[in-house]
C-alpha positions as CSV (number, residue, x, y, z in Angstrom):
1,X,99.7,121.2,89.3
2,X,97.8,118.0,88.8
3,X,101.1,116.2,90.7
4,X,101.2,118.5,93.4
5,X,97.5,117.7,94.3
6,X,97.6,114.2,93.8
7,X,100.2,114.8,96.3
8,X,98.8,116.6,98.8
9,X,95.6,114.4,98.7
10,X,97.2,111.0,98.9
11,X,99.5,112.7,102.1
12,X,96.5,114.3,103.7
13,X,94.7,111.3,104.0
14,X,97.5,109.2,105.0
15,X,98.3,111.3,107.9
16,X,94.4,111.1,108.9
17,X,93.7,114.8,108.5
18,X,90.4,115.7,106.9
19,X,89.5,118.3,104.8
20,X,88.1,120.4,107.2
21,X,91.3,120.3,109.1
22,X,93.3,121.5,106.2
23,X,90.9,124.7,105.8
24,X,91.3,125.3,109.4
25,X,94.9,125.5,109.6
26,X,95.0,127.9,106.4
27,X,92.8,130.1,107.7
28,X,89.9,129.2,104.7
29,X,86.5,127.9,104.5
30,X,86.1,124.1,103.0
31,X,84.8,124.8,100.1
32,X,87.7,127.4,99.4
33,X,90.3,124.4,100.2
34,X,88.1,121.5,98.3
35,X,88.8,123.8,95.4
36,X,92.7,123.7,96.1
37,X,92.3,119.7,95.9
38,X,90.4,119.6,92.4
39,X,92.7,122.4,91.0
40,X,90.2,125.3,90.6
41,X,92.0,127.4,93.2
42,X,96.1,127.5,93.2
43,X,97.8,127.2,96.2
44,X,99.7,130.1,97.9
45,X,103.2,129.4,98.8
46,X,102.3,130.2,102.1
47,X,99.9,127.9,102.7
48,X,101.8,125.0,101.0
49,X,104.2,125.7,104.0
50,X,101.4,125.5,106.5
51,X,100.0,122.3,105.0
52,X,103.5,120.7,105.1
53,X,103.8,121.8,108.7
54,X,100.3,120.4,109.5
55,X,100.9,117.1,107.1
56,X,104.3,116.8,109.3
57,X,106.1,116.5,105.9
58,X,108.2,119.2,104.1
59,X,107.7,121.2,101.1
60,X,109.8,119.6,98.6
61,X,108.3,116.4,98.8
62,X,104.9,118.1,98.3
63,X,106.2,119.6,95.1
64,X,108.5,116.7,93.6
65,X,107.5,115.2,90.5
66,X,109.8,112.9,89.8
67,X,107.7,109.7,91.3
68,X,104.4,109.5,92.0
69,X,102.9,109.0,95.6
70,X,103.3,105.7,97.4
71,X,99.8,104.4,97.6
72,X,99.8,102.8,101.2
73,X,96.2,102.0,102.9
74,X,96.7,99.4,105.8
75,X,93.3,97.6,107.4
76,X,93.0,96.9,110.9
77,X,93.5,93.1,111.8
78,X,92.4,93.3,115.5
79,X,89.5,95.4,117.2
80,X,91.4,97.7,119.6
81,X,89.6,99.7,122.8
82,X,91.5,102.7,120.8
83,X,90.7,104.6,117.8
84,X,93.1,104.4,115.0
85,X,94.5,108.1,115.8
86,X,94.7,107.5,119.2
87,X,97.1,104.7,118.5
88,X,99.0,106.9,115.9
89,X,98.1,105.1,113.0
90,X,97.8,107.5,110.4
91,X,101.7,109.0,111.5
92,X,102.6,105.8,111.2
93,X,101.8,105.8,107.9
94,X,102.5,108.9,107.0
95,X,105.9,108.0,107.9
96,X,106.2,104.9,105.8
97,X,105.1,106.6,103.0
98,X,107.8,108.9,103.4
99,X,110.3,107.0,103.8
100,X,109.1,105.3,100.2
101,X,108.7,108.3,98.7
102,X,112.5,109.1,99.6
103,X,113.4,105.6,98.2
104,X,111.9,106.1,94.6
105,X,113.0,109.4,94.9
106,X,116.7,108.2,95.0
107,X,116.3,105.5,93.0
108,X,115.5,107.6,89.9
109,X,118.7,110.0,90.6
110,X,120.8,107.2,90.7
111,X,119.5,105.7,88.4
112,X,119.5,102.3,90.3
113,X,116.7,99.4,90.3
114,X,115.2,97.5,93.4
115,X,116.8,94.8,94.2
116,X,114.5,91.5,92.7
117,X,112.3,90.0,95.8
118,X,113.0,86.2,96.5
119,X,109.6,85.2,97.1
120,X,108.0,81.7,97.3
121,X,104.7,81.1,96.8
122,X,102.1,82.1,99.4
123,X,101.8,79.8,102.0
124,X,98.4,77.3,101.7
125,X,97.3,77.0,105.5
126,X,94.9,74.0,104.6
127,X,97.7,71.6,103.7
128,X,99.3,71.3,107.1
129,X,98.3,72.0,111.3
130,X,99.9,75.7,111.4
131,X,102.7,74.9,113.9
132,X,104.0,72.3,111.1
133,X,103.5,75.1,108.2
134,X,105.3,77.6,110.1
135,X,108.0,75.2,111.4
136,X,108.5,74.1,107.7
137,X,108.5,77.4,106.3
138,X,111.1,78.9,108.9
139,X,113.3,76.1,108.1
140,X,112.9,76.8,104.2
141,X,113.6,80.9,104.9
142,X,117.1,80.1,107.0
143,X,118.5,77.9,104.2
144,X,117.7,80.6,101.9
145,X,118.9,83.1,103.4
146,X,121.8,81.3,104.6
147,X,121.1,81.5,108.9
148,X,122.0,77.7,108.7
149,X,119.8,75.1,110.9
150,X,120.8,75.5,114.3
151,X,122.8,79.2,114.1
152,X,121.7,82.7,115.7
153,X,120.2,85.2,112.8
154,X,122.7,87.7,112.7
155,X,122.2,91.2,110.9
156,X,118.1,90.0,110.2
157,X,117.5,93.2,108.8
158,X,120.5,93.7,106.3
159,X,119.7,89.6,105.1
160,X,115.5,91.1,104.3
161,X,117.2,93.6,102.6
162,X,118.9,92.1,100.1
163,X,116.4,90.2,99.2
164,X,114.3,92.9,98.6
165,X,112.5,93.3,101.2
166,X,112.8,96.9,103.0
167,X,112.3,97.6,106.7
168,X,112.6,100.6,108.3
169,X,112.8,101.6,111.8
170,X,111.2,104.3,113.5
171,X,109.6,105.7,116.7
172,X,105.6,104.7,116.9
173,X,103.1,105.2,119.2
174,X,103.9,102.3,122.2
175,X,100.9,100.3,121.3
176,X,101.9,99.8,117.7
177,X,104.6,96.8,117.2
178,X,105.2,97.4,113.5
179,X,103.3,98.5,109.8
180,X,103.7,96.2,106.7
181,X,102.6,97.1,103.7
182,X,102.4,95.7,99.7
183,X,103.4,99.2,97.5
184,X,102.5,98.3,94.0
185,X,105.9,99.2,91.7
186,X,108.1,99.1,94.8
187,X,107.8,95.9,96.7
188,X,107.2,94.9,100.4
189,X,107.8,97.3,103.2
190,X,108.0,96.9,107.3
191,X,108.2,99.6,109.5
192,X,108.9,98.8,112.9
193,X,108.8,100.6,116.7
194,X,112.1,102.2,117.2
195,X,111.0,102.8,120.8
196,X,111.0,98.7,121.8
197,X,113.3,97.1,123.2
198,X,116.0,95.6,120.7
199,X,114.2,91.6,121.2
200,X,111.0,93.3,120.6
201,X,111.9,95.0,117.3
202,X,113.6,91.4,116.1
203,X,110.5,89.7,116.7
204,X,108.4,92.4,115.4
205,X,110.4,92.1,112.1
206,X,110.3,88.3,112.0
207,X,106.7,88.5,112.3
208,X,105.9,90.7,109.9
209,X,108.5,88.6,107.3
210,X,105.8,85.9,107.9
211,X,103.4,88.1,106.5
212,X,105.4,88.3,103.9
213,X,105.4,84.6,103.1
214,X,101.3,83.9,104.3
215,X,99.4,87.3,103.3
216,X,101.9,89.4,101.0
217,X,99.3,91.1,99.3
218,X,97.4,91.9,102.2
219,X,98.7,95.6,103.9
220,X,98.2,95.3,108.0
221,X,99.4,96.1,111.3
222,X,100.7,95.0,114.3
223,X,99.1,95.8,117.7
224,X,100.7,94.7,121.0
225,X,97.4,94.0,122.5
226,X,95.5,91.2,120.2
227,X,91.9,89.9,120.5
228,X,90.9,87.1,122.1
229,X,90.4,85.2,118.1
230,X,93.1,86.0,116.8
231,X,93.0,85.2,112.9
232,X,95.0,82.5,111.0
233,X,97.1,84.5,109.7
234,X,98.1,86.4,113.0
235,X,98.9,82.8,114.9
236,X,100.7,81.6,111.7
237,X,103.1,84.5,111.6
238,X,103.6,84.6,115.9
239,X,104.3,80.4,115.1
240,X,107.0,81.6,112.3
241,X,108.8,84.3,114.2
242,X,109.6,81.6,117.2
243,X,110.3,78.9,114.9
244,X,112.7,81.4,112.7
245,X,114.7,83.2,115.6
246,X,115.0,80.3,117.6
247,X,115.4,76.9,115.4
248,X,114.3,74.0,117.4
249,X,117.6,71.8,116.7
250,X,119.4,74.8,118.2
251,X,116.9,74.9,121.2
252,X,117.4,71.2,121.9
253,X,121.3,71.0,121.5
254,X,122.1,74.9,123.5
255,X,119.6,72.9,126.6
256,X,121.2,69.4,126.7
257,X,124.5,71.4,126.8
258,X,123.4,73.3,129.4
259,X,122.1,69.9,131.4
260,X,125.4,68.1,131.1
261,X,127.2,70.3,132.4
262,X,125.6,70.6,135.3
263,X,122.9,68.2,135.6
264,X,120.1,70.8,135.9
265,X,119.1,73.3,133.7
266,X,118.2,76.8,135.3
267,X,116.6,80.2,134.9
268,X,120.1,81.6,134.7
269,X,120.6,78.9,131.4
270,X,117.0,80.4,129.5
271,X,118.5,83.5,130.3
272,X,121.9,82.9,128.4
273,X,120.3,80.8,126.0
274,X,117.6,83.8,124.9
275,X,120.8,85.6,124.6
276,X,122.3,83.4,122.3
277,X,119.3,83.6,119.9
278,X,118.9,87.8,120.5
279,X,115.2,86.9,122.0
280,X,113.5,88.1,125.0
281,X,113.3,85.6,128.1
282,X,109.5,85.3,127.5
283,X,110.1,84.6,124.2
284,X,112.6,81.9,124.6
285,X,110.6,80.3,127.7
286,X,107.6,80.0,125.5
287,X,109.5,78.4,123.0
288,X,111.2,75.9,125.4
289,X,107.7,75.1,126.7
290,X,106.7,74.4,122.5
291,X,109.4,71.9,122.5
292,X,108.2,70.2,125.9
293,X,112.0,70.7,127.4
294,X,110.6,72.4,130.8
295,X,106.7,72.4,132.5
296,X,104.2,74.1,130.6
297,X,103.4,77.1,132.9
298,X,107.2,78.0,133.3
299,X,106.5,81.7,132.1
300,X,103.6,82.2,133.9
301,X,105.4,81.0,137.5
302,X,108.4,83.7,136.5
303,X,106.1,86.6,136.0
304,X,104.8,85.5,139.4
305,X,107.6,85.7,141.0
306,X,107.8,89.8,140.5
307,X,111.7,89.5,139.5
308,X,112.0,91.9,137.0
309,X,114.1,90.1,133.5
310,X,116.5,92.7,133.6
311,X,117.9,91.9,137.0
312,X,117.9,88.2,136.0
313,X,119.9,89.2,132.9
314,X,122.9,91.5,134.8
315,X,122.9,88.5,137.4
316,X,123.5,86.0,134.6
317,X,126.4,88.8,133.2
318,X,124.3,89.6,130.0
319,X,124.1,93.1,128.2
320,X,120.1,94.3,127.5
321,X,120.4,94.8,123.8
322,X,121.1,99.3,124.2
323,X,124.2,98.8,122.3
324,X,122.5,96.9,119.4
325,X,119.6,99.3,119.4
326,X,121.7,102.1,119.1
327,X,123.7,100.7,116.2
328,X,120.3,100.8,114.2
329,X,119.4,103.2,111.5
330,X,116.4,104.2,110.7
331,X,117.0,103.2,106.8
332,X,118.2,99.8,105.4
333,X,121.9,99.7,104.1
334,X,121.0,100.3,100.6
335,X,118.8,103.0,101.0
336,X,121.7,105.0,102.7
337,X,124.2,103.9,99.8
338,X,121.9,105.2,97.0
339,X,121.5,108.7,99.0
340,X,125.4,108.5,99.7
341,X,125.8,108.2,95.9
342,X,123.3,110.5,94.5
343,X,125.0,113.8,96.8
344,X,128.7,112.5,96.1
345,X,127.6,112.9,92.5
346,X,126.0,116.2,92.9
347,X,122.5,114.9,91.9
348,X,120.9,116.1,95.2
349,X,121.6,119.1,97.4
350,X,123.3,119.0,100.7
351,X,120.2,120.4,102.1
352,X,118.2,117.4,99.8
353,X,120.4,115.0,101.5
354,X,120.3,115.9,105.1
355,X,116.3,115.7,105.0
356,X,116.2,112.2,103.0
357,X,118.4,110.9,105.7
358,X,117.0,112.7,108.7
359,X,119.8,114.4,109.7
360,X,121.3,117.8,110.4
361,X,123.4,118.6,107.5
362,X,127.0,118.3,109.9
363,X,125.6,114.8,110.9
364,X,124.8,113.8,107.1
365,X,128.5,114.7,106.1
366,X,130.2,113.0,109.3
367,X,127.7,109.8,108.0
368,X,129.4,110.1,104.7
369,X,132.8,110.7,105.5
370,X,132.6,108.0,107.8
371,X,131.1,105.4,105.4
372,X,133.6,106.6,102.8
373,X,136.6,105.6,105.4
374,X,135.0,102.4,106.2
375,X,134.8,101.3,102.5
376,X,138.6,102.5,101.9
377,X,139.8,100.3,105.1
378,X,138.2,97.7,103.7
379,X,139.1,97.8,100.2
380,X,143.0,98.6,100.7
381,X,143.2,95.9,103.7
382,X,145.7,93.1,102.2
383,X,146.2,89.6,103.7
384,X,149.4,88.0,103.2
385,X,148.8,84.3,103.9
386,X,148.1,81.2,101.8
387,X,144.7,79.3,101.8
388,X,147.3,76.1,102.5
389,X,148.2,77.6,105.8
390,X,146.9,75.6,108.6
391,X,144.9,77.5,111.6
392,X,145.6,75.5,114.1
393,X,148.0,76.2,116.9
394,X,150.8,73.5,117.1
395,X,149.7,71.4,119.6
396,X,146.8,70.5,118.0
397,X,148.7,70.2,114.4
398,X,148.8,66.3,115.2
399,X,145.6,65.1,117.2
């Protein structure tokens, strides 16, 4: 009993519902339901259902025992016209606590361990100006995790994975960019808006990855509209995510590139070149401005203009990013491995593994008959060829 309440408290109060609330929707006075929450008064099967429903979670995870709650308790880093609830902050929450939850959850069926978190030592913002800190850290981050100097970052969220740092990806309220969160015994969690566009979420994630190298201790969130003062670590973490998804030597060669070839370089060329780097046009004009390759005011002039940046894009023959956004799952790779392995090995229901994954139960088999086929196509595919075998095509064998 003393699980399920710890439980129900910690969940109450990180979806934002008070106590008075709870009563309400199970048809009690306060006092009756105060006494549910210091274990005088048992709880009805009926009303644990109601206070899943009202919690938005479910019933089993109300009643599992096998881990205890994620503690997750974000401050606000900007003052916002809105209330927290307004901006869905306590769902958010709610969600990423989930989502945890689930993780432990498999991670003691399986019998698995997290994956051991690379992390340098916190960044000291007193030993360099900020643009050099973040510029030098970036650098540091794509060696590590092998993105190379001047190279696109690929699958960003797969490379944060394994090195132990989890991000999940679901729908938020519009004016919330992402959560990110220290969880004692666990490790370092983002959650990011599912409903941005796919630029958005990459930035969002790189951001928050900078508050994993300047303030990991510190749980926070992002908001889409900052104050006017926005703190150190805010301007240290917006300075990383440029300098990370789009690496100045990269910048600087893609633009000259551009110039030779035609002796100008135009909006068309940003265009292609934000592209290149998966960034949005602002984000790669701002960063071009940075590195003093066009007029400072550039962005500002194209928002003038009123052209909207997805007709610049399908003039320029580029896709928006749908395809890549679709491909996206709401949990990492690993977690859907562990919660693959833990029903293939009869350790969780199919009903257990349909609700850890979010799925239907039809759709969580098709996911794991599909990943199943993947994994044998890889495994049985055979290359017959020698590592002496020259790939060059025989006219250039000789120049």
């Amino acid at each position: 009993m003393s699980s399920l309440i710890e439980r129900i408290v910690n969940i109450r109060k990180a979806a934002g519902v008070s106590q008075e609330d709870a009563a309400r929707r199970l048809k009690m006075s306060r006092p009756t339901y105060i006494a549910i929450e210091k274990g005088t008064r048992e709880i009805k099967p009926s009303e644990l259902v109601a206070l899943a429903e009202l919690l938005k979670t479910t019933v089993s995870r109300l009643v599992r025992q096998d881990t205890p709650p994620p503690q997750i308790a974000p401050h606000l880093r900007s003052e916002l016209t809105q209330s927290s609830s307004e901006v869905g902050l306590g769902e958010a929450i709610e969600k990423l606590a989930s989502f945890i939850d689930d993780y432990q959850f498999l991670l003691e069926r399986t019998h698995a361990r997290l994956l051991p978190v690379n992390a340098p030592p916190p960044i000291d913002p007193s030993t360099l100006p900020l643009e050099q800190l973040a510029e030098l850290a970036a650098q540091q981050q794509r060696s590590m995790l092998g993105f190379g100097v001047r190279e696109p970052i690929g699958n960003l969220r797969r490379a944060l994975d394994q090195a132990g740092v989890h991000v999940f990806v679901d729908a938020l309220n519009s004016k919330l960019a992402g959560l990110y969160a220290f969880v004692p015994d666990f490790g370092y969690c983002i959650l990011v808006n599912r409903l941005h566009p796919y630029e958005r979420m990459r930035w969002t994630i790189a951001h928050e990855y900078g508050h994993f190298l300047f303030d990991r201790d510190k749980p926070g969130v992002d908001y889409l509209s900052a104050p006017a003062r926005r703190p150190t670590s805010e301007r240290f973490c917006d300075e990383f995510a440029a300098c990370f998804l789009m690496p100045a030597d990269g910048v600087r060669y893609l633009f000259k590139d551009a110039k030779d070839r035609s002796g100008d370089v135009n909006v068309g060329d940003v265009c292609r070149i934000a592209d290149h780097y998966k960034v949005s046009l602002m984000a790669m004009t701002l960063r071009m401005e940075g590195l003093k390759l066009i007029r400072f005011g550039t962005w500002d002039l194209l928002k003038k203009s009123g052209v909207k940046v997805r007709d610049l894009k399908l003039e320029a023959g580029l896709e928006d990013g749908k395809l890549e956004k679709a491909r996206i799952d709401i949990f990492p790779d690993r977690y859907l491995q562990l919660a693959i392995e833990a029903w293939n090995a009869q350790n969780i229901t199919t009903a257990q593994f349909a609700k850890i994954i979010r799925r239907d139960p039809i759709e969580a088999r098709e996911l794991a008959e599909a990943r199943a086929q993947s994994n044998i196509e890889d495994e049985s595919m055979v290359l017959e060829i020698k590592l002496s075998a020259s790939v060059l095509g025989r006219e250039n064998a000789s120049a």
